[in-house]
DSSP file (Angstrom, degrees, kcal/mol; ACC not computed):
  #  RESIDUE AA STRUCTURE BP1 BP2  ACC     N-H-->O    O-->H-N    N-H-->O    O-->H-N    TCO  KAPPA ALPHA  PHI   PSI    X-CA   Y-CA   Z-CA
    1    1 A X     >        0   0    0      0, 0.0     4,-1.5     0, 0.0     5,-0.1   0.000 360.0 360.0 360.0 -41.9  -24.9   27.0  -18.0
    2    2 A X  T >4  +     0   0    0      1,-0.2     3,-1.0     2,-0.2     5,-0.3   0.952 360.0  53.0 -68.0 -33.4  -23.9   29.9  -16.3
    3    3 A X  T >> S+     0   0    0      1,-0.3     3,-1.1     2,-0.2     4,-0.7   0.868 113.6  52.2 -76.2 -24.0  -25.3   28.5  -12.4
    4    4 A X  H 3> S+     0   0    0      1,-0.3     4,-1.1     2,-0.2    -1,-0.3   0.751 101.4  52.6-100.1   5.5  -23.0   25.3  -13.2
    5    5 A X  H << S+     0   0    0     -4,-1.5    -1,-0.3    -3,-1.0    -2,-0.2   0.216 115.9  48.0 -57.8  -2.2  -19.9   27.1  -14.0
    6    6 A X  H <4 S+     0   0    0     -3,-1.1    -2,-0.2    -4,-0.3    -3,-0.2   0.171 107.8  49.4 -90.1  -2.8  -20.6   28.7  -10.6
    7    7 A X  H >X S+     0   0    0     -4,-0.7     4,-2.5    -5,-0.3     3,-1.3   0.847 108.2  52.2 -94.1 -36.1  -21.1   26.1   -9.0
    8    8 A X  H 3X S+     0   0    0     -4,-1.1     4,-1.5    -5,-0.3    -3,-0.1   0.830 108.2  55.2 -46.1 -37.8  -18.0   24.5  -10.3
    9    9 A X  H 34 S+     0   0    0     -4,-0.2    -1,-0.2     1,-0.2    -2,-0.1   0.531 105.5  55.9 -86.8  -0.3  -16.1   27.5   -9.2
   10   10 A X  H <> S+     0   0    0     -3,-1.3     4,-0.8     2,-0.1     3,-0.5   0.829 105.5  45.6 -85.7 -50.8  -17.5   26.9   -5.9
   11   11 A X  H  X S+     0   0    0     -4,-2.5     4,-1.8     1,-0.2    -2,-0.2   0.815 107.8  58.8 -47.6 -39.8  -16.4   23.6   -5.3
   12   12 A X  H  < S+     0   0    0     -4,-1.5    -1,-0.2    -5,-0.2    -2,-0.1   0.590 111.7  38.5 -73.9  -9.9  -13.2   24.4   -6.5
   13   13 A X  H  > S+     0   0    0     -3,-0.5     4,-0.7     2,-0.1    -1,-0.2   0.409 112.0  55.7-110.1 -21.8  -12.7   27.1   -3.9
   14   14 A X  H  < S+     0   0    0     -4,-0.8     4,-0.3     1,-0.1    -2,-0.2   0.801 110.8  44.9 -98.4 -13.2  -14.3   25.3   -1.4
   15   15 A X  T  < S+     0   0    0     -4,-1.8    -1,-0.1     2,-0.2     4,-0.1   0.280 102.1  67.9 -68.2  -3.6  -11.6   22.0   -2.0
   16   16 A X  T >> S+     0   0    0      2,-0.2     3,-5.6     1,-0.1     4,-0.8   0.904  94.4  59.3 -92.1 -78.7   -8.5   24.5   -2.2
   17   17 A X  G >< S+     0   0    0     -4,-0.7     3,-0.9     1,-0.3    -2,-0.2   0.544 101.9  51.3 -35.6 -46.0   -9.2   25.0    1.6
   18   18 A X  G 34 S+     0   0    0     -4,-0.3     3,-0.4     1,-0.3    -1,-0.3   0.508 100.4  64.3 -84.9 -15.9   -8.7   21.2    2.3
   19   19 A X  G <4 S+     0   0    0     -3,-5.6    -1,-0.3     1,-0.2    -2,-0.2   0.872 105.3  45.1 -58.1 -40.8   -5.3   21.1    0.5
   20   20 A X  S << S+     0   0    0     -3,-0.9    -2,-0.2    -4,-0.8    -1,-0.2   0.247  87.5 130.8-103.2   8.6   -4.0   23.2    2.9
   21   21 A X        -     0   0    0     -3,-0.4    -3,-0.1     1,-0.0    -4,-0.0  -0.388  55.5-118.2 -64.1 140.0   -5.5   21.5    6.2
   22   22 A X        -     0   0    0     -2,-0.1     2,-0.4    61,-0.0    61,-0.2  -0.110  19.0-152.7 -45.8 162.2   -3.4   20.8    8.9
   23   23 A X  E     -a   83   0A   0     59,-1.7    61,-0.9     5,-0.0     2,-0.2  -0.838  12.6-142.9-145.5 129.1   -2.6   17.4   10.3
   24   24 A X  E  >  -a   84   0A   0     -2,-0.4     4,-1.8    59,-0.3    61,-0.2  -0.562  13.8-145.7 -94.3 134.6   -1.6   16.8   14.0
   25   25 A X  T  4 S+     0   0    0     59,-1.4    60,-0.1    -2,-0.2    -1,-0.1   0.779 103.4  59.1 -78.9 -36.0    1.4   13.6   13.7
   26   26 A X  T  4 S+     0   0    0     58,-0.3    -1,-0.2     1,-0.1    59,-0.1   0.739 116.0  23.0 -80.2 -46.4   -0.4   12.8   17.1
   27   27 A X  T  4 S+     0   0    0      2,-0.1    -2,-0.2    29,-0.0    -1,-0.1   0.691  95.5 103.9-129.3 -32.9   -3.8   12.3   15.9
   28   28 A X     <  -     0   0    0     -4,-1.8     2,-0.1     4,-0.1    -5,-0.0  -0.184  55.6-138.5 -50.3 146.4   -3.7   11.4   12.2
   29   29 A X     >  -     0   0    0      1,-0.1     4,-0.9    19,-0.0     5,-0.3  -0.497  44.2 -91.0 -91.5 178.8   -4.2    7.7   10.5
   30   30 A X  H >> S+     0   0    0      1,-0.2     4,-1.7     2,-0.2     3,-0.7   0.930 123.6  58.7 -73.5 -25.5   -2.1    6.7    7.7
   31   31 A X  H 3> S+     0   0    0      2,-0.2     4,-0.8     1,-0.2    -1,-0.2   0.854 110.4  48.4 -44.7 -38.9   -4.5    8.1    4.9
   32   32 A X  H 34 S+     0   0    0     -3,-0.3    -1,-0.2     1,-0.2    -2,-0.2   0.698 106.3  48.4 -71.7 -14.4   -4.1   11.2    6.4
   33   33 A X  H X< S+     0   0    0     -4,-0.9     3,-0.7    -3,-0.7    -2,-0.2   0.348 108.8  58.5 -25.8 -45.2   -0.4   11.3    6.8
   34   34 A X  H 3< S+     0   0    0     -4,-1.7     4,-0.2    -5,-0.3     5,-0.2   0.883  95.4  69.8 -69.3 -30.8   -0.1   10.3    2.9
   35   35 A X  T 3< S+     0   0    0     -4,-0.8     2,-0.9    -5,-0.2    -1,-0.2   0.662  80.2  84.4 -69.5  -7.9   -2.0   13.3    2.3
   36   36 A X  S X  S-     0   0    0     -3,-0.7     3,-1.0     3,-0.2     2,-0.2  -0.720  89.6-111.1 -96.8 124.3    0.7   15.6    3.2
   37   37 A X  T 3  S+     0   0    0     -2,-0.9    44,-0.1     1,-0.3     3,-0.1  -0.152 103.9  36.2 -12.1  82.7    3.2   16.4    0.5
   38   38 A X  T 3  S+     0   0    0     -4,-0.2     2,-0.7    -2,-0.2    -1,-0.3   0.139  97.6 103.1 136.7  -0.6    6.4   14.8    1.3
   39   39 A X    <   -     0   0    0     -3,-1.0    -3,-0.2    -5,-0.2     2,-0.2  -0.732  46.3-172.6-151.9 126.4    5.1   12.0    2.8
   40   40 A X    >>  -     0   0    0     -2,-0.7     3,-4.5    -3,-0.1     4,-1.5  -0.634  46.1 -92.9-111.1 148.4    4.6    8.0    1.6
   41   41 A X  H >> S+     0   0    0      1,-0.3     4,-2.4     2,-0.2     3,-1.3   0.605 127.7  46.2 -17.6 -72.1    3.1    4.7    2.5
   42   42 A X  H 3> S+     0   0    0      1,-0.3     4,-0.9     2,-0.2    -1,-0.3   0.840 116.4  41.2 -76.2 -34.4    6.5    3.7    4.3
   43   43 A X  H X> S+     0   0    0     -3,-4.5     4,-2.3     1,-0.2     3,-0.8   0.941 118.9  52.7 -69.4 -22.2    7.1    7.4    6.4
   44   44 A X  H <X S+     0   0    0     -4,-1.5     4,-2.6    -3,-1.3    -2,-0.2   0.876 110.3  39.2 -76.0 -35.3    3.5    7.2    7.1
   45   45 A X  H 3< S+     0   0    0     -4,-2.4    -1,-0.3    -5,-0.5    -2,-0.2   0.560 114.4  59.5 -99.1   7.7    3.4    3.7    8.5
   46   46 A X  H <X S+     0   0    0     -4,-0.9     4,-1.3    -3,-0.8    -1,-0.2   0.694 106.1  47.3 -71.1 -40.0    6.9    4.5   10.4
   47   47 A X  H  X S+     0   0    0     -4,-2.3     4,-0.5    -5,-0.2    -2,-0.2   0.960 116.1  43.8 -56.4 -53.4    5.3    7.4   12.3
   48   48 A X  H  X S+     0   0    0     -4,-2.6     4,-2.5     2,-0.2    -1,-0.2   0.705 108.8  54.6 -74.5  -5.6    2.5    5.5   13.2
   49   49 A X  H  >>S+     0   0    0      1,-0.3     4,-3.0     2,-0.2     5,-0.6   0.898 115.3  42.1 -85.2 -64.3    4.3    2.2   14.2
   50   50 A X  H  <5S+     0   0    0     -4,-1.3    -1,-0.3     2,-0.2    -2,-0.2   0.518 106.8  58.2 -78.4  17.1    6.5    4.3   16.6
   51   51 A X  H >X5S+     0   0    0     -4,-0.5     4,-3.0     3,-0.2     3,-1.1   0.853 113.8  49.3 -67.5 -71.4    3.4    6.7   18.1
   52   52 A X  H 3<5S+     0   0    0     -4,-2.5    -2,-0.2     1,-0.3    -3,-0.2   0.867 120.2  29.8 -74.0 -40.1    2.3    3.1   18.9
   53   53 A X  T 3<5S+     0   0    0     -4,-3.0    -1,-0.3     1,-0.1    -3,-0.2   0.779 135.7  27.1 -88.3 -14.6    5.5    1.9   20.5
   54   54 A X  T <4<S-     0   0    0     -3,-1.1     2,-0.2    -5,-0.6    -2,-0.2   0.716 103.6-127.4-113.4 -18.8    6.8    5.5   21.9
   55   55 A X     <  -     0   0    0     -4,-3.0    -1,-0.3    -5,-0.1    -2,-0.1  -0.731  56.2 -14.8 107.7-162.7    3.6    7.2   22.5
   56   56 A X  S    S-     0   0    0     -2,-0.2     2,-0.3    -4,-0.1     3,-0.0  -0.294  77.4-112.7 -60.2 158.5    2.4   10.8   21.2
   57   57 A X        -     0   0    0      1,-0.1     3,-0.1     6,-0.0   -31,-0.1  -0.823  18.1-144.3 -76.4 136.2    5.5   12.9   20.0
   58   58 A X        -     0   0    0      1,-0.4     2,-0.2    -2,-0.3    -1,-0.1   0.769  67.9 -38.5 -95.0 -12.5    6.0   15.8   22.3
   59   59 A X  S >> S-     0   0    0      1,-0.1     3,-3.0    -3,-0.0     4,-0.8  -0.848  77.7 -66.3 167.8 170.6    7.1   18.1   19.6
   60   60 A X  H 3> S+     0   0    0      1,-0.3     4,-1.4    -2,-0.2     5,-0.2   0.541 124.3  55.2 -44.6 -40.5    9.3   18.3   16.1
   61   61 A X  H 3> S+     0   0    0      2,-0.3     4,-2.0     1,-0.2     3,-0.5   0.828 114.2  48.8 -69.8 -34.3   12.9   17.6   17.6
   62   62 A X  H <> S+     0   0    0     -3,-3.0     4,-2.4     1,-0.2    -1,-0.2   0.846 111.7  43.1 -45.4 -48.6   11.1   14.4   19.0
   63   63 A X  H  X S+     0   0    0     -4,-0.8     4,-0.6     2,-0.2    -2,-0.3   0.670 114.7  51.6 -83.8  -7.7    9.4   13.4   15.8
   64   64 A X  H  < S+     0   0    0     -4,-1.4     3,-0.3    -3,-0.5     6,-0.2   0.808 111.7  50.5 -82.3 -57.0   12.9   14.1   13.9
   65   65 A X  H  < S+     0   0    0     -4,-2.0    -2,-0.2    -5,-0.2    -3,-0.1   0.980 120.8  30.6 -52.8 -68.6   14.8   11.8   16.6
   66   66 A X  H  < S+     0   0    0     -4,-2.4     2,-0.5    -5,-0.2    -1,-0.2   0.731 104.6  71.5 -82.6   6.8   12.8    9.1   16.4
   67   67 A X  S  < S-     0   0    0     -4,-0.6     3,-0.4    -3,-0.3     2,-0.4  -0.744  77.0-136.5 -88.5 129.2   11.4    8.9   13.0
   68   68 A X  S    S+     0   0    0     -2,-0.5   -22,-0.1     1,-0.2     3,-0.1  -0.953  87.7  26.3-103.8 139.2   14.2    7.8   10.5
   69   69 A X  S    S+     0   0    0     -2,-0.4     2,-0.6     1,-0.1    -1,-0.2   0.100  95.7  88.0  56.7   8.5   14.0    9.9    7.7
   70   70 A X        +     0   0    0     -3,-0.4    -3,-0.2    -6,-0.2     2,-0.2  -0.975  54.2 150.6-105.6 119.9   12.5   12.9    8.8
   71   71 A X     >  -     0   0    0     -2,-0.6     4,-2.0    -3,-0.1     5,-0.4  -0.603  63.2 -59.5-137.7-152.6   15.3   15.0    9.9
   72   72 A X  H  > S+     0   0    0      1,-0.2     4,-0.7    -2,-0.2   -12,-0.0   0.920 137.6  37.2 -65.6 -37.6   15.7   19.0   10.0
   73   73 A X  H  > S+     0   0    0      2,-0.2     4,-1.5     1,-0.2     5,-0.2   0.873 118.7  57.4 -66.2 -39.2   15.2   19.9    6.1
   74   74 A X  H  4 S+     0   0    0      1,-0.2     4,-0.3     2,-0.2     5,-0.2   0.770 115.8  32.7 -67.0 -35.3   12.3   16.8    6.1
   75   75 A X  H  X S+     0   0    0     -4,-2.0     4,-1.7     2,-0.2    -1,-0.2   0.835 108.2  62.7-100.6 -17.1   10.3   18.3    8.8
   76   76 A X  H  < S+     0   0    0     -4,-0.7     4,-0.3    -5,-0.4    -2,-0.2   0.936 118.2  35.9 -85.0 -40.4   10.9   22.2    7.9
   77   77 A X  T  < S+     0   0    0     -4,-1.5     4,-0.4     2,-0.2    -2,-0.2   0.419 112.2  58.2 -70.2 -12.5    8.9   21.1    4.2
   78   78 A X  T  >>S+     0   0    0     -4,-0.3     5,-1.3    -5,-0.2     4,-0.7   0.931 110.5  49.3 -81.7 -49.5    6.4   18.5    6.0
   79   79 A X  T  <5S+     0   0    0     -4,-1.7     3,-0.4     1,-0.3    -2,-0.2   0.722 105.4  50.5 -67.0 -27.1    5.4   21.7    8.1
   80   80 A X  T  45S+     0   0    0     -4,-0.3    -1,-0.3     1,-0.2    -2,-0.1   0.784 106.0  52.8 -81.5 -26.3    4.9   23.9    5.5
   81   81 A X  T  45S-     0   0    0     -4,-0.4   -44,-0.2    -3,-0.2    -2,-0.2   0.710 134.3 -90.0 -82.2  -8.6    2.6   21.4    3.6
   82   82 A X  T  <5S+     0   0    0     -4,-0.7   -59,-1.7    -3,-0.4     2,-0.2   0.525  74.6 147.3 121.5  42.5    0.6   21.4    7.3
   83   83 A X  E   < -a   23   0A   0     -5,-1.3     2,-0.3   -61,-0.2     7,-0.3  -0.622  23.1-177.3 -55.6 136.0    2.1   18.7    9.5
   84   84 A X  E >   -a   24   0A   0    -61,-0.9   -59,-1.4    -2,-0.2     3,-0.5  -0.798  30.8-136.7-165.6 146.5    2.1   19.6   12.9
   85   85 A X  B >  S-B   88   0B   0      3,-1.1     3,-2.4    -2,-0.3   -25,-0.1  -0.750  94.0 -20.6-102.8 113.8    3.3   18.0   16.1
   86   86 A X  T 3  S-     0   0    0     -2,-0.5    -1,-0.2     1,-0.3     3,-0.1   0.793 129.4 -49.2  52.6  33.4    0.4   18.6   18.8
   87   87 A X  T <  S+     0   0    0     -3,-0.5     2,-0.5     1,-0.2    -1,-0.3   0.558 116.1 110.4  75.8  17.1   -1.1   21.5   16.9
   88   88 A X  B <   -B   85   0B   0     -3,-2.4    -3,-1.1     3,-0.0   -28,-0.2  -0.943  54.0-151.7-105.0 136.9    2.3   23.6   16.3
   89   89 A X        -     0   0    0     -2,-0.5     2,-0.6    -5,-0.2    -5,-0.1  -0.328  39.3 -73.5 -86.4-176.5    3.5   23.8   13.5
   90   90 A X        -     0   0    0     -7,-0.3     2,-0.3   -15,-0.2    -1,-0.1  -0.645  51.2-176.9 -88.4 122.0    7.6   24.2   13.0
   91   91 A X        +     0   0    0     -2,-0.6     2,-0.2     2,-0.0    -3,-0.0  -0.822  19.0 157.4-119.2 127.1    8.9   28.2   14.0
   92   92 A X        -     0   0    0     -2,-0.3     3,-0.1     6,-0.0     4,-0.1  -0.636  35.2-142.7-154.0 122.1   12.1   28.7   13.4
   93   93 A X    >   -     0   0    0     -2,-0.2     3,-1.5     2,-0.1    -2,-0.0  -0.338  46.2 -63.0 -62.7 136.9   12.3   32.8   13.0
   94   94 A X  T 3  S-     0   0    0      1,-0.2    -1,-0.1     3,-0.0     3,-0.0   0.231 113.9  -2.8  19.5 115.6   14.8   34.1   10.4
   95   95 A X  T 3  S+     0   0    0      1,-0.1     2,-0.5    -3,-0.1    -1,-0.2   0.490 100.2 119.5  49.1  34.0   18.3   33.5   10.6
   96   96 A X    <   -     0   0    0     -3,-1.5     2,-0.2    -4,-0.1    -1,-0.1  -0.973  59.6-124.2-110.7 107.6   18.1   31.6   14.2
   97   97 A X        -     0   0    0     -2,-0.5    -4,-0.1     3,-0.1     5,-0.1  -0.389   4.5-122.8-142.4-129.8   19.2   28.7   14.3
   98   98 A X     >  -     0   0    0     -2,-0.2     4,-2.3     2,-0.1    -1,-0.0  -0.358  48.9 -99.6 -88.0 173.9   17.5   25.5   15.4
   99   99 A X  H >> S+     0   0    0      1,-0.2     3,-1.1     2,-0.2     4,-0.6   0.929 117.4  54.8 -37.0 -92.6   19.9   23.7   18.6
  100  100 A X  H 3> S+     0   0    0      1,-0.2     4,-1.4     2,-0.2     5,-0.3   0.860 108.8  48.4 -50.8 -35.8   21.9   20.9   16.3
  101  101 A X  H >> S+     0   0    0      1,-0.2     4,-3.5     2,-0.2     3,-2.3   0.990 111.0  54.9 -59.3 -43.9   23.2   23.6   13.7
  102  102 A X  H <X S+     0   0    0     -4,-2.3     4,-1.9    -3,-1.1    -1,-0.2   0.769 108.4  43.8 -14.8 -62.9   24.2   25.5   16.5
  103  103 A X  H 3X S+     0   0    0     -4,-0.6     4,-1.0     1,-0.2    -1,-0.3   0.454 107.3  57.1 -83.8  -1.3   26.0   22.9   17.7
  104  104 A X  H <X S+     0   0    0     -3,-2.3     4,-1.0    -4,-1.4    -2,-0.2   0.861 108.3  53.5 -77.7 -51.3   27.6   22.0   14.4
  105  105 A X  H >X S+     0   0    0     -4,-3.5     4,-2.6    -5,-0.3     3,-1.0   0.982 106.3  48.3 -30.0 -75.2   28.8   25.4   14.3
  106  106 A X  H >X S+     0   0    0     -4,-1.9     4,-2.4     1,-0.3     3,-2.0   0.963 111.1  48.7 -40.3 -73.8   30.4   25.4   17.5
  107  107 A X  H 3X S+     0   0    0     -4,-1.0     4,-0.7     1,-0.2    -1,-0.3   0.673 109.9  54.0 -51.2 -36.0   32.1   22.1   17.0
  108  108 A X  H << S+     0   0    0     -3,-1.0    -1,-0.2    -4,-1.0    -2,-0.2   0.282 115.3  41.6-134.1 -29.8   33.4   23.4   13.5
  109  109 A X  H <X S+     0   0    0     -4,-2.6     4,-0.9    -3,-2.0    -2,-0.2   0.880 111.0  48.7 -58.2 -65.3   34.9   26.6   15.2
  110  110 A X  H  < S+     0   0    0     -4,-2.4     4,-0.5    -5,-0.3    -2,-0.2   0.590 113.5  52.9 -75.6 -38.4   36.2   24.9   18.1
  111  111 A X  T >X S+     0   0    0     -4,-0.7     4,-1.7    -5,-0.3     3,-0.9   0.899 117.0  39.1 -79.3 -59.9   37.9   22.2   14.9
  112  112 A X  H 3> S+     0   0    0      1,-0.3     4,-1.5     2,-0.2    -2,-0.2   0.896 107.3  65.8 -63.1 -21.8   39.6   25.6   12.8
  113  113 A X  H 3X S+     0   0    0     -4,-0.9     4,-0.5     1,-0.3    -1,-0.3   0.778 107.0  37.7-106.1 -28.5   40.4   26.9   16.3
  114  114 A X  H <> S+     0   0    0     -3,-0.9     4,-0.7    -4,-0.5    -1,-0.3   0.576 113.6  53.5 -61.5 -26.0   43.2   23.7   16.9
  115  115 A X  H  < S+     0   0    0     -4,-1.7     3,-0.4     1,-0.2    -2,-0.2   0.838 103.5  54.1 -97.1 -30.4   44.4   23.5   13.7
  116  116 A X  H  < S+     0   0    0     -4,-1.5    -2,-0.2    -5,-0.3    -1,-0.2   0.757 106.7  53.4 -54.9 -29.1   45.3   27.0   13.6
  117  117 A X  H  <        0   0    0     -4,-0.5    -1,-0.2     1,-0.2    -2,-0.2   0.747 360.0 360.0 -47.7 -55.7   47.3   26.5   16.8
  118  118 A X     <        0   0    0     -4,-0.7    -1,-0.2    -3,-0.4    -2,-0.1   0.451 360.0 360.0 -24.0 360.0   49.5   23.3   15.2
């Protein structure tokens, strides 16, 4: 009794590790691509239809542009469940942030900074 409650607790520790595997967007099929959290039959078979028509993705702001429905929030949780475009996963350090908020910012300034003017 006891060696197959240790063996059970062996399997189960040695299956933890494969929840958390990566997948490269690049190199996955769609079964793998279903396996990550946050992604279903229809994102899956949109990533692969446009890998086939655009090529590899060269890295996330790529796979966000041309993917519809994966955008900045979509891909910052696909990466944490182990997505990763060409074996990186998505960095964006601490309170930096990525180019388009930036530029939302900017634009949003640049907006209060004319109407204060009127």
């Amino acid at each position: 009794m006891f060696k197959k409650l240790l063996l059970g607790m062996a399997a189960l520790i040695a299956t933890m590790g494969f929840a958390f595997a990566e997948v490269d967007v690049n190199k996955a099929d769609q079964a793998a691509l279903d396996g990550i959290k946050g992604i279903g039959p229809k994102t899956s078979k949109a990533i692969i239809d446009e890998r086939k028509k655009g090529g590899d993705f060269k890295d996330w702001p790529d796979l966000e542009k041309r993917v519809k429905g994966i955008g900045e929030k979509s891909a910052a949780k696909l990466s944490a469940n182990g997505l990763t475009v060409n074996g990186q996963s998505l960095k964006t350090p601490a309170g930096e942030s990525t180019p388009a908020k930036a530029d939302a910012k900017e634009t949003k300034k640049d907006s209060k900074k004319g109407e204060s003017k009127k």
